[in-house]
C-alpha positions as CSV (number, residue, x, y, z in Angstrom):
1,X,100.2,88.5,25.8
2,X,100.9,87.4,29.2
3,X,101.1,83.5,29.8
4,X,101.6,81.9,33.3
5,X,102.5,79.1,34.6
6,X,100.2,76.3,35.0
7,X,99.2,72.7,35.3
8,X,96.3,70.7,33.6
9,X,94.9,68.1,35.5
10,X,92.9,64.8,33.0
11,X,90.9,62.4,34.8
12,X,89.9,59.5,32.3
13,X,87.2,57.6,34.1
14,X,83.2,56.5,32.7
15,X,79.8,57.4,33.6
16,X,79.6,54.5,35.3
17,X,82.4,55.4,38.4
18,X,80.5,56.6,40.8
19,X,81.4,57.6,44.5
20,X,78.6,57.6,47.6
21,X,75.8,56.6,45.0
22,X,76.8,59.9,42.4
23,X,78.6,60.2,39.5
24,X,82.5,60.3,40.4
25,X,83.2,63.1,37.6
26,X,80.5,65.3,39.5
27,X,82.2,64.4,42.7
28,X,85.6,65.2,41.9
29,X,84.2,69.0,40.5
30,X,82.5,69.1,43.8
31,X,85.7,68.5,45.3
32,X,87.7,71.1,43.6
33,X,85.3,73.7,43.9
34,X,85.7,73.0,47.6
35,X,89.7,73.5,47.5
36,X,89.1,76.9,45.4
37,X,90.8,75.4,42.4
38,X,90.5,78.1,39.5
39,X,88.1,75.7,37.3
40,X,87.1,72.4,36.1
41,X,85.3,71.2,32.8
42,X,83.8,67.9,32.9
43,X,83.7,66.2,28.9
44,X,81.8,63.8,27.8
45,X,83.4,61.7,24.7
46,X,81.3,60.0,21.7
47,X,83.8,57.2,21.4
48,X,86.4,55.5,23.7
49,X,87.5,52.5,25.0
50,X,89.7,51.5,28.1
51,X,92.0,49.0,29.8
52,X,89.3,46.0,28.5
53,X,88.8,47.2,25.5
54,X,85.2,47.3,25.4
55,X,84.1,50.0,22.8
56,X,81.8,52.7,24.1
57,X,80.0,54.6,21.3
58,X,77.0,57.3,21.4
59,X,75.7,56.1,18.2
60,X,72.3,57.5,17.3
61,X,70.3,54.5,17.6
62,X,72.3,53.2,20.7
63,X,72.0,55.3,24.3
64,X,74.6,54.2,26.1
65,X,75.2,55.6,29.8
66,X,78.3,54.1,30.4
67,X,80.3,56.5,28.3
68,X,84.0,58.3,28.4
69,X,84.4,61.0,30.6
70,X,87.3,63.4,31.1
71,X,87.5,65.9,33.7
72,X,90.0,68.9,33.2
73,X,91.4,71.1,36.1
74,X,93.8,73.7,35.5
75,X,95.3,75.5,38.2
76,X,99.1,75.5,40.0
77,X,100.3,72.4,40.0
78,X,100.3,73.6,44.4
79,X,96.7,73.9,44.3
80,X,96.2,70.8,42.3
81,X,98.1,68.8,44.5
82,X,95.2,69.1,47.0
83,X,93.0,67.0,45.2
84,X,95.2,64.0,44.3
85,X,94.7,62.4,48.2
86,X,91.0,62.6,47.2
87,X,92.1,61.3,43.5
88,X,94.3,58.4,44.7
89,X,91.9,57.2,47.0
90,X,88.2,57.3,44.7
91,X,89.5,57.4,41.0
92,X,91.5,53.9,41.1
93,X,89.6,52.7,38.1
94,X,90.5,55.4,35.8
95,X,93.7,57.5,34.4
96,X,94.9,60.8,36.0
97,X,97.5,62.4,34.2
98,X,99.4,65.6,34.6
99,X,101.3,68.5,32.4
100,X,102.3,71.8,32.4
101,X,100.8,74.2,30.6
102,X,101.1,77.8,29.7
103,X,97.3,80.0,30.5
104,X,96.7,83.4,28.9
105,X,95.8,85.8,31.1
């Protein structure tokens, strides 16, 4: 097997964030298919809270819209440098973190 170098992107924001009237997880996938970065997954959690501590659950009998999101990027951690300016500027209300990984190829 043949690993390579990588980095792993997290963006921890909720449904909520939006940017120009959309959904901020859907712009910031917009934005990385736009700098050719090699993918992007966009999760949506069941159960999560943040900085206020305000439970967001997807219980069966409650539809909530305002739940946890994570969006994942992998590329090089060059290529993935190109999105932060857009990061820093639209995602202040959430968590972006940033590791290396190894990707099988």
């Amino acid at each position: 097997m043949d690993f390579k170098n990588a980095s792993l992107l997290r963006i921890f924001l909720n449904e909520k964030n939006t940017f120009k009237g959309k959904p901020l997880y859907e712009q910031i996938v917009l934005q990385a298919n736009e700098l050719k970065l090699a993918g992007a997954t966009v999760l949506r959690g069941i159960l999560g809270f943040g900085a206020g501590h305000h439970l967001h659950s997807a219980k069966i009998l409650t539809l909530s819209e305002d739940m946890p999101v994570v969006v994942e990027i992998v590329d090089s951690e060059e290529n993935i440098n190109k999105l932060l300016p857009f990061l820093k500027k639209e995602a202040s209300e959430g968590i972006v973190t940033l590791e290396k990984v190894k990707v099988f190829s």
